[in-house]
C-alpha positions in Angstrom: 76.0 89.0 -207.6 72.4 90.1 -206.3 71.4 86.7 -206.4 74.0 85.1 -205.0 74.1 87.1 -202.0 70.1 86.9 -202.2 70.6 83.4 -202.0 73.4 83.4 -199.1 70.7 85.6 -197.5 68.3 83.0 -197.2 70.4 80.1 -196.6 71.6 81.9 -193.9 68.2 82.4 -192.2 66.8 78.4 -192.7 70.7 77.4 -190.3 69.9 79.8 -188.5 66.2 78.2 -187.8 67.6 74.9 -188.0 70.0 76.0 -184.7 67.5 77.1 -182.7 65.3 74.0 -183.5 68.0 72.4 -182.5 68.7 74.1 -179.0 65.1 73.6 -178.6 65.1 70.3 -179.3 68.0 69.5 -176.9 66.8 71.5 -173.8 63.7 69.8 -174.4 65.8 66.4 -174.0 67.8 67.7 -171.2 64.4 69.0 -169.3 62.7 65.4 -169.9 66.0 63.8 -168.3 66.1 66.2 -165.6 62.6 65.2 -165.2 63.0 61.6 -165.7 65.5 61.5 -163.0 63.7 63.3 -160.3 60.2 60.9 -160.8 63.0 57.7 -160.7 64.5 59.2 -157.6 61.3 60.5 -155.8 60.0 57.0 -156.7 63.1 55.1 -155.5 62.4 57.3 -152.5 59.0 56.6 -152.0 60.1 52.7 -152.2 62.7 52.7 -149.8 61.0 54.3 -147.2 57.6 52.0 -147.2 57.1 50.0 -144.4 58.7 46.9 -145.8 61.6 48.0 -145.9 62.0 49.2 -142.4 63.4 47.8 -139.5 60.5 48.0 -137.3 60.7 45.9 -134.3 64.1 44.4 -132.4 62.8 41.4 -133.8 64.0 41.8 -137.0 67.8 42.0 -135.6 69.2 38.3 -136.0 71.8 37.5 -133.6 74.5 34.8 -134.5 77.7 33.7 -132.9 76.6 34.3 -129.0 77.2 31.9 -126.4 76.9 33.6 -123.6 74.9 36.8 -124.2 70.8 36.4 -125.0 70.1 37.1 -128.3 67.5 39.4 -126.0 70.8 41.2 -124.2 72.6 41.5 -127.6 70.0 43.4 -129.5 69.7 45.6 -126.3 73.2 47.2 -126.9 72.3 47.7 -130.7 72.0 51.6 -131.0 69.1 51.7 -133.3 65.3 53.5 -132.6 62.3 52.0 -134.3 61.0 52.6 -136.4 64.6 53.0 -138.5 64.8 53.1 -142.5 66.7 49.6 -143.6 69.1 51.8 -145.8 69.9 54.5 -143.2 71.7 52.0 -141.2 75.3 52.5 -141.4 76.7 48.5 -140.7 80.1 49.6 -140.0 79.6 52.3 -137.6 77.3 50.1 -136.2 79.3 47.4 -135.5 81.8 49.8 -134.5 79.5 51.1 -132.2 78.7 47.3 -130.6 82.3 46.0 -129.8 83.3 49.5 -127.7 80.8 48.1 -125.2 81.9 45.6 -122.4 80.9 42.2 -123.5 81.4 42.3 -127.4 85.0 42.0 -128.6 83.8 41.4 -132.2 80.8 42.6 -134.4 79.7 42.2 -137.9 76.4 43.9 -139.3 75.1 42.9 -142.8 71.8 44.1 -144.1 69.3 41.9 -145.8 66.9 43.3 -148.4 64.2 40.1 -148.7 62.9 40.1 -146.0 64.4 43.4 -144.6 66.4 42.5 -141.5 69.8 43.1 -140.0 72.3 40.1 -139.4 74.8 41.0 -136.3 77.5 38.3 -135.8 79.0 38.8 -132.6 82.1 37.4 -130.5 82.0 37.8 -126.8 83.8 38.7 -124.1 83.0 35.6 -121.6 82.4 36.6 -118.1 84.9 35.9 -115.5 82.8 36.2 -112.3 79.5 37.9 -110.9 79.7 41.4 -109.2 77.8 42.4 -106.4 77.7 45.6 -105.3 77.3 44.9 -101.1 77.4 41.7 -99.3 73.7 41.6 -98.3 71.0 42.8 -101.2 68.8 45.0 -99.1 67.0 47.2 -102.0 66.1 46.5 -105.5 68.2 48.9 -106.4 71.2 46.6 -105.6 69.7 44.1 -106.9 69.6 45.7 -109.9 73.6 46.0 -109.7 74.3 42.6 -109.6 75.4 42.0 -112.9 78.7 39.6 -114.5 82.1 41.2 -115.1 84.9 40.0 -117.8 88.2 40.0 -118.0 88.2 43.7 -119.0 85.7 45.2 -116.7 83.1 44.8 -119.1 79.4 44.7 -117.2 76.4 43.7 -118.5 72.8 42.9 -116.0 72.4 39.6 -114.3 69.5 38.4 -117.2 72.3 39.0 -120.0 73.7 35.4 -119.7 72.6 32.6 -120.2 73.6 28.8 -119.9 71.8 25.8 -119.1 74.4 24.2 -116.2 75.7 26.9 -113.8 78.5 25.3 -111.9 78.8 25.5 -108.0 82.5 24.6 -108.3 83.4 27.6 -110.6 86.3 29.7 -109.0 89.7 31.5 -109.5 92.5 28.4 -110.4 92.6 24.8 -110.8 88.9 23.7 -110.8 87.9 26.4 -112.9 86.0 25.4 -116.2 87.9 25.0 -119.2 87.1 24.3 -122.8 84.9 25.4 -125.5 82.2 28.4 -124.4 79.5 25.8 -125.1 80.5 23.3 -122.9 81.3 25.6 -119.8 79.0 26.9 -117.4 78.9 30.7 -115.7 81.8 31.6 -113.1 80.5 31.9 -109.2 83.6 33.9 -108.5 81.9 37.0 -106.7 83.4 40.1 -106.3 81.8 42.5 -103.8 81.5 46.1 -103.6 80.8 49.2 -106.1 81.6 48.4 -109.2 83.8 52.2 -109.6 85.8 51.5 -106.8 87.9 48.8 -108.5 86.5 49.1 -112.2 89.8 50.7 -113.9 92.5 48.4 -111.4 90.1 45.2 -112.1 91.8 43.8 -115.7 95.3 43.8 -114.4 93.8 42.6 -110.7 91.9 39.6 -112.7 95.2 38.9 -115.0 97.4 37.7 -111.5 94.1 36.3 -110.1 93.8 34.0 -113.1 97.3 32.8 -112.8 97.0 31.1 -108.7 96.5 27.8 -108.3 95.0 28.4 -105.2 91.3 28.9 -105.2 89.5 32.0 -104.5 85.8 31.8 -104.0 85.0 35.8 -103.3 86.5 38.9 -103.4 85.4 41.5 -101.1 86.4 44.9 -102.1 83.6 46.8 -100.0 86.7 49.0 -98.2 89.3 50.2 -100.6 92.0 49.8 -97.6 91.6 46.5 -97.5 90.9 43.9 -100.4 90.0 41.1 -98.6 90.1 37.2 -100.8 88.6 33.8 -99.4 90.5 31.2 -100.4 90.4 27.6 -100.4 93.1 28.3 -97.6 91.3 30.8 -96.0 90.5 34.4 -95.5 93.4 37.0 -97.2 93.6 40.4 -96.2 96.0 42.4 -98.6 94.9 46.0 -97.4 94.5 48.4 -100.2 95.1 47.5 -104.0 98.3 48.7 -105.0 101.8 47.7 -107.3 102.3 45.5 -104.7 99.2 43.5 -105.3 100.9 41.4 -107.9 103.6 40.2 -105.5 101.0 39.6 -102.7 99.1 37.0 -105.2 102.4 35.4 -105.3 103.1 35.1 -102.1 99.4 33.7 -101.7 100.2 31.2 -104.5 103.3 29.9 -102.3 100.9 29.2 -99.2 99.3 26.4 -101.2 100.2 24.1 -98.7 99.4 25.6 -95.5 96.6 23.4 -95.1 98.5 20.6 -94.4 100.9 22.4 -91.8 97.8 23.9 -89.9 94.1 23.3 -89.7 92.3 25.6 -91.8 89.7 25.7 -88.9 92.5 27.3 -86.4 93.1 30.6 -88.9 90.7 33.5 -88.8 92.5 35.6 -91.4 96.2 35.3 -93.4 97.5 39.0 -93.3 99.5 39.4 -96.5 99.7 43.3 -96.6 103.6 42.9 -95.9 104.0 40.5 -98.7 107.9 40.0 -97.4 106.3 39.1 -93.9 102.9 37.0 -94.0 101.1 36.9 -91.1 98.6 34.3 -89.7 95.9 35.6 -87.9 94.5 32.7 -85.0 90.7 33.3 -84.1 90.2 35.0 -80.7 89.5 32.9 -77.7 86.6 33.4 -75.1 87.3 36.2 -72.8 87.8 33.9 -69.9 90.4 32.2 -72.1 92.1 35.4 -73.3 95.4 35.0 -71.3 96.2 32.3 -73.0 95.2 33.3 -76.7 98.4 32.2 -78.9 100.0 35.2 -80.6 99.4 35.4 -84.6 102.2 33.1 -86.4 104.5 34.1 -89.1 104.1 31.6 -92.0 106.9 30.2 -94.5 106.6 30.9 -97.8 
């Protein structure tokens, strides 16, 4: 019995060895993995954030898919600083970012490892005419203003589009350009006056506009009371822009033919603020004449 537990004893005391060489042996492993993985991640670290594998210069932004906008003007609304690590760049957020600005409607932003750049694939909002903010362009800062509006309300700076023909027909109705973006040419339509003061009303303003088949050349929306349109009929004052705007393009669009009832050189203005009751304005005679001026006509519509 003394032996056997002798034995036991020492049996005992070599598992007992063997465990801890064991546990040894193991945190050993687990403090070389441990280690292992921080030199791969500090050197996966170290890799991605060399200089090749930056985006340092706007040049590297590719731009595909414009028509309209400059690859220059694109890259501009791209929310990125430079120097700016290839795999800190968030593509979806980015692109995100790109179509809640005026002339994008659609973005797509893929990352490309050899060489490092960034793809964008965009689809524009074309522009519908060119605003102005006064009539005359005293300062630079005005001229800075002058920039191209779409549909939406969307501005972007004079420089942003581009095309090779620009058309001096371009208007509001039938002569206006249609067909593929490549083969049409930037709208004249001009529309005059700070760009706030008819910003939020100008999408559902533009919608009625783009139905007339009357030509309109300008639109002069310097004084809110009164919205004032040349036409290829002539001048139209509407007064202010209001629910009744829609029905006074309507009228308008009715009027079509008033150039064959009455020289268009014989109207000063068309007063359509009473949509129910158009009015047409005759120019003023001299004053030694002024007796006899004819009193404004009411037109048929």
């Amino acid at each position: 019995m003394a032996s056997f537990g002798a034995v036991s004893q020492t049996e005992l005391g070599r598992r007992r060895q063997k465990l801890r060489q064991l546990r040894r042996a193991r945190l050993a492993a687990v403090v070389w993995q441990m280690l292992a993985a921080s030199a791969i991640a500090g050197g996966l670290l170290w890799w991605i954030t060399q200089p090749a594998w930056l985006i340092a210069r706007s040049e590297q932004v590719k731009v595909e898919g414009n028509q309209w906008l400059s690859d220059k003007a694109v890259r501009s609304l791209v929310p990125l600083s430079y120097p700016q690590s290839l795999w800190g760049i968030q593509p979806q957020a980015l692109a995100e970012k790109l179509e809640s600005t005026g002339p994008i409607a659609k973005a797509k932003v893929t990352r490309t490892l050899f060489p490092p750049s960034l793809t964008i694939e965009v689809a524009e909002r074309l522009p519908v005419a060119v605003a102005q903010p006064t009539a005359v362009l005293r300062s630079n800062s005005d001229k800075e203003k002058v920039g191209w509006l779409d549909a939406r309300g969307g501005w972007m700076p004079s420089e942003s589009y581009t095309a090779t023909v620009r058309s001096q027909n371009s208007s509001i109705g039938p002569g206006s350009i249609q067909g593929p973006p490549p083969q049409r040419s930037l709208p004249s339509l001009k529309v005059i006056g700070p760009l706030e003061v008819y910003r939020a009303s100008w999408p559902k303003f533009y919608q009625g506009l783009s139905g007339l088949t009357v030509k309109v050349f300008e639109i002069d929306w310097q004084d809110p009371n009164n919205l004032i349109l040349k036409t290829e009929i002539g001048t139209v004052h509407l007064g202010p822009y209001s629910s009744r705007t829609a029905e006074q393009l309507k009228v308008l669009d009715r009027m079509r033919q008033l150039p064959k009832q009455l020289d268009s050189s014989l109207i000063a203005y068309i007063d359509l603020k009473n949509p129910a009751s158009p009015i047409v304005h005759l120019p003023e005679l001299p004053g030694s004449l002024e007796s006899s001026t004819p009193a404004p006509t009411r037109a048929q519509n």
